[in-house]
MARLUMRO-974000 format. One record per residue: residue in three letters; chain; x, z, y of N, C-alpha, C, O in turn. Coordinates in steps of 0.001 Angstrom, whole numbers. Atoms other than C-alpha are relative to their C-alpha. Example, Ala and Ser with C-alpha at 12.3 -4.5 7.8 and 13.67 -1.06 7.14 Angstrom:
# MARLUMRO-974000
   resn   chain       n.u       n.w       n.v      ca.u      ca.w      ca.v       c.u       c.w       c.v       o.u       o.w       o.v
    ALA       A       890         0     -1190     12300      7800     -4500       900         0      1200      1936       665      1181
    SER       A      -820       -60     -1190     13670      7140     -1060      -770       730      1090      -261       899      2198
# end
This chain:
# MARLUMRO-974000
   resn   chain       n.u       n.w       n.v      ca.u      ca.w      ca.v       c.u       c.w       c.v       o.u       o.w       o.v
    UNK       A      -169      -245     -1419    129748     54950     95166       739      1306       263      1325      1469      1333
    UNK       A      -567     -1443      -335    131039     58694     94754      1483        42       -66      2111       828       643
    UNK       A     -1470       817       332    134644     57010     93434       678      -101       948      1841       291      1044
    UNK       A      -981       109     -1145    135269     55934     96847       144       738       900      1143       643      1614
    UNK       A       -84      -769      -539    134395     58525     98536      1076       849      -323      2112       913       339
    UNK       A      -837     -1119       472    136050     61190     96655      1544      -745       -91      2050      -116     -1020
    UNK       A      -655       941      -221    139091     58685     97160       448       344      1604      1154      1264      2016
    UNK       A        70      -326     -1165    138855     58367    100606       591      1248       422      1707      1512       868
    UNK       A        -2     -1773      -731    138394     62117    101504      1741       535      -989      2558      1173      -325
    UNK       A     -1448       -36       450    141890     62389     98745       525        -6      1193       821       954      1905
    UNK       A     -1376       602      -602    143943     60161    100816      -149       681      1618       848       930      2297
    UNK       A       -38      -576     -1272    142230     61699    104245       634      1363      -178       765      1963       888
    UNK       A       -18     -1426      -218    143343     65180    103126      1806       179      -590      2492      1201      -592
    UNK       A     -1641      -231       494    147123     64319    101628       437      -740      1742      1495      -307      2199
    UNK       A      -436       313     -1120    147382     62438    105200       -58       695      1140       452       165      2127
    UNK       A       390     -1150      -550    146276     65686    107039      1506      1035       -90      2224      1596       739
    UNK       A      -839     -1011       318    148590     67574    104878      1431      -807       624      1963       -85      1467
    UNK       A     -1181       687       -19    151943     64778    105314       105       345      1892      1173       667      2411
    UNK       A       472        52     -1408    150670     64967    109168       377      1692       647       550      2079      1803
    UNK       A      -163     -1770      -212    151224     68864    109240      1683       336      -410      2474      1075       176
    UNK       A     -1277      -826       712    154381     69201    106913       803      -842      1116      1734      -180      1575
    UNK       A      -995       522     -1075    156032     66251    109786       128       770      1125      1163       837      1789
    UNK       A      -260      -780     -1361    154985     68622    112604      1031      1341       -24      1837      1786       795
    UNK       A      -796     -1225      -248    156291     71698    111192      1527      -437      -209      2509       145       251
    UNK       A     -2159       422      -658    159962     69574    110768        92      -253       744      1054       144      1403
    UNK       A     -1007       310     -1462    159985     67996    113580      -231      1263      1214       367      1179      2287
    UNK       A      -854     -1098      -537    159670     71526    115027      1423       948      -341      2347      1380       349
    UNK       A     -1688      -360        36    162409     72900    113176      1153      -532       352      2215        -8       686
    UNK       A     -1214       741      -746    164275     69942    114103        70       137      1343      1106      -208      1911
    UNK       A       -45       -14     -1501    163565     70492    117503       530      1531       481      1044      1840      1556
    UNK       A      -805     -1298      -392    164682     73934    117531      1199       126      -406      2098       745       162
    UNK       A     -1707      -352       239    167660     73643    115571       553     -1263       834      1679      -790       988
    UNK       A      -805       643      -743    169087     70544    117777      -417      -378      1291       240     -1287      1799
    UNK       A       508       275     -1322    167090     70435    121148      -639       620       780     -1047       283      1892
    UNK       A       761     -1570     -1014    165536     73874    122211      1259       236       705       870       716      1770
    UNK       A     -1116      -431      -563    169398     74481    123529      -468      -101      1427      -742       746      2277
    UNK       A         1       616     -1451    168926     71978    126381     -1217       284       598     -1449      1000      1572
    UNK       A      1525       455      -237    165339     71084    126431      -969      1307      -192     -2129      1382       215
    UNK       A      1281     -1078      -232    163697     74324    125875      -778       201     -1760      -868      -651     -2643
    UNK       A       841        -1      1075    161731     75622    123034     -1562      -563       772     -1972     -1122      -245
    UNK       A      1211        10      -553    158512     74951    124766      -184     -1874       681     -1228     -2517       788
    UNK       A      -300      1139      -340    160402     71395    126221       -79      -235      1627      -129     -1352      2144
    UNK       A       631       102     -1264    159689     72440    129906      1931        67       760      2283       180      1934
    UNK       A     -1482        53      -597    164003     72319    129904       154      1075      1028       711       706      2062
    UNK       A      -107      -911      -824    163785     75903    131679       813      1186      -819       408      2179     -1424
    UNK       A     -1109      -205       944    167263     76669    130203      1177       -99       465      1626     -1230       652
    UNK       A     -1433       645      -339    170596     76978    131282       547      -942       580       818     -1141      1765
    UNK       A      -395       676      -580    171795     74370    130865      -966     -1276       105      -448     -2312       523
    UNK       A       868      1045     -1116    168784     72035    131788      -279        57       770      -856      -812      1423
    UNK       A      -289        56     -1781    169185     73546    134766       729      -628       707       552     -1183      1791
    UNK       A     -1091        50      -935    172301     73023    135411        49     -1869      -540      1017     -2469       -71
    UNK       A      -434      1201      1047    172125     69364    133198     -1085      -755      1093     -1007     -1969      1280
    UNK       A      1269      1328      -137    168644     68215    135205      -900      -492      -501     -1639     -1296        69
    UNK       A       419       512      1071    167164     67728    132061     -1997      -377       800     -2558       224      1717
    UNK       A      1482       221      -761    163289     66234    132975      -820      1192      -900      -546      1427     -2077
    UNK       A       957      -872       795    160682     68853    131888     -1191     -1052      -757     -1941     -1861      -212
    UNK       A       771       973       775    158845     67129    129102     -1687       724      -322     -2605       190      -946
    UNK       A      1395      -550      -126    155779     69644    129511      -835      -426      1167     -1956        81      1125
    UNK       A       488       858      -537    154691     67492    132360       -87     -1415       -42       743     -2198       419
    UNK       A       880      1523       236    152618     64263    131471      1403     -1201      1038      2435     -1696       585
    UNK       A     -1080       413      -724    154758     62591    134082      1317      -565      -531      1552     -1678     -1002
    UNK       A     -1103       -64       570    157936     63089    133168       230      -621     -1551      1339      -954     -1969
    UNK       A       243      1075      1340    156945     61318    129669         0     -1171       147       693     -2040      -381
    UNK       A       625      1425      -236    155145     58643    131142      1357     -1012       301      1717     -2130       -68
    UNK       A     -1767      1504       126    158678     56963    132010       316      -500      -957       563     -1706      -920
    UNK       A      -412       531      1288    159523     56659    128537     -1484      -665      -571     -2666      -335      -471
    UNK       A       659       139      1386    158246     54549    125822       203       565      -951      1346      1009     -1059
    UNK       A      -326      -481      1031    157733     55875    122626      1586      -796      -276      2576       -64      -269
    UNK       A     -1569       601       343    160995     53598    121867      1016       405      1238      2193        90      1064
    UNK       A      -959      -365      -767    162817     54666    124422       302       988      -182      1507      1175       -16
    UNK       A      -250     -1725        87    162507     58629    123706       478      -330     -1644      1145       579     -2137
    UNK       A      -813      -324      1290    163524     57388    119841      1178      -336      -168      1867        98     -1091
    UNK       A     -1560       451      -145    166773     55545    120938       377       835       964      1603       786       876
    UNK       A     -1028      -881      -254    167915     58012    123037        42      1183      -627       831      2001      -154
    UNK       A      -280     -1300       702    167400     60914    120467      1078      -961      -864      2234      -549      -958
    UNK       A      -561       291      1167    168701     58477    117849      1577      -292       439      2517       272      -121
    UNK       A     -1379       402      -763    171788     56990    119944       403       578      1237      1403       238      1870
    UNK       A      -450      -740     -1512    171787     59241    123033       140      -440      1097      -379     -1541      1283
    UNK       A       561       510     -1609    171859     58720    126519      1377      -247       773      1854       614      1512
    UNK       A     -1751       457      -954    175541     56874    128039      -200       747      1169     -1190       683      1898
    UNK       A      -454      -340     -1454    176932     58782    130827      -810      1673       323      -923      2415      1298
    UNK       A       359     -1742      -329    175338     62209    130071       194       745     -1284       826       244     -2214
    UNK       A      -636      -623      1126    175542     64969    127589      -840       128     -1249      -834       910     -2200
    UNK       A      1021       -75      1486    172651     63682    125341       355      -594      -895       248     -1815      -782
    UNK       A      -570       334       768    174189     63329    122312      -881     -1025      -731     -2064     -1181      -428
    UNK       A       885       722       748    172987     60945    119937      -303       465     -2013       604       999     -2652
    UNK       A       -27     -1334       885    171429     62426    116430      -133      -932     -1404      -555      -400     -2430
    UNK       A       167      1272       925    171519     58788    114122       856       646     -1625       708       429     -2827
    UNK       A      -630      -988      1915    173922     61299    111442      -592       950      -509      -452      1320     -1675
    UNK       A       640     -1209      1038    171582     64210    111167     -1137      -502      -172     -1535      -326     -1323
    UNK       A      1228        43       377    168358     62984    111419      -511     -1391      -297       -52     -2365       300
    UNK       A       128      1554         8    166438     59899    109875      -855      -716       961     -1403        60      1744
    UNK       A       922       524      -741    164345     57261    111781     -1170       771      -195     -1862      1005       795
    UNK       A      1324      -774       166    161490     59268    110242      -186      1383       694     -1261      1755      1164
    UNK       A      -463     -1307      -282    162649     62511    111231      -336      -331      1646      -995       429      2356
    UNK       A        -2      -364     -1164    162926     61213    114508     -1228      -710      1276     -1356      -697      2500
    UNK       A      1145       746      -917    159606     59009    115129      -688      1699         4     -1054      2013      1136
    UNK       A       479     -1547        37    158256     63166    114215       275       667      1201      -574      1381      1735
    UNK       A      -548      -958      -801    160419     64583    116776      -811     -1213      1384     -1407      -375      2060
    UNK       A       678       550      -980    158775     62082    119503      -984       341       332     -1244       768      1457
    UNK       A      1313      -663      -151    155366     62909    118629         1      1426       129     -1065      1944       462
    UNK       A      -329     -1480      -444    156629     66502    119012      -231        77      1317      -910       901      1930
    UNK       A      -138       366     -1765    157257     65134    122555      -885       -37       365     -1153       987       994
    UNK       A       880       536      -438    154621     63752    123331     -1196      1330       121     -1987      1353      1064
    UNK       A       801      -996       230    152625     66784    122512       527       922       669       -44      1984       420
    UNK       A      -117     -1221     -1218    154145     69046    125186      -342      -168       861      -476       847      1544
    UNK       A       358       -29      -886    152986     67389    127684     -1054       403       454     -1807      -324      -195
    UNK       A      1044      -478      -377    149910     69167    129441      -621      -457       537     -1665        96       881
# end
């Protein structure tokens, strides 16, 4: 019986750790390609998300429009008809389901 435990509590504590090392990239990714617009903080109180409109993603709200799939196709392929680029050459699908839950976690 101690087999599965000590098992268990393993895989709970490398999925803790994998769960930590995604947050701290998808903050670096979020600072090196989306603090510009969006803000380090994501509240888009910046330049040019002033001047761009950008939605402040530190209000619940302003999330709730998107689906998770919607906030990963427009990081991944960007947003037609504005200046959100799309990021499908630097970063991978993994990289960028990370940078969502980044999202998701500013909101207050």
């Amino acid at each position: 019986m101690k087999k599965p435990l000590i098992a268990l509590a393993a895989a709970a504590f490398c999925f803790n750790f994998n769960a930590s090392a995604d947050a701290d990239q998808a903050k670096a990714d979020w600072n090196r390609h989306c603090k510009k617009c969006h803000g380090e903080d994501g509240s888009a109180n910046t330049a040019l998300g002033k001047r761009l409109e950008i939605a402040d993603y530190t209000k619940a709200e302003s999330l709730a429009e998107f689906s998770d799939e919607d906030l990963f196709n427009m990081t991944k392929d960007g947003v037609e008809g504005t200046k959100m680029p799309g990021y499908a050459d630097k970063l991978s699908d993994e990289a960028i389901h990370a940078l969502v839950a980044y999202m998701r976690a500013m909101a207050k």
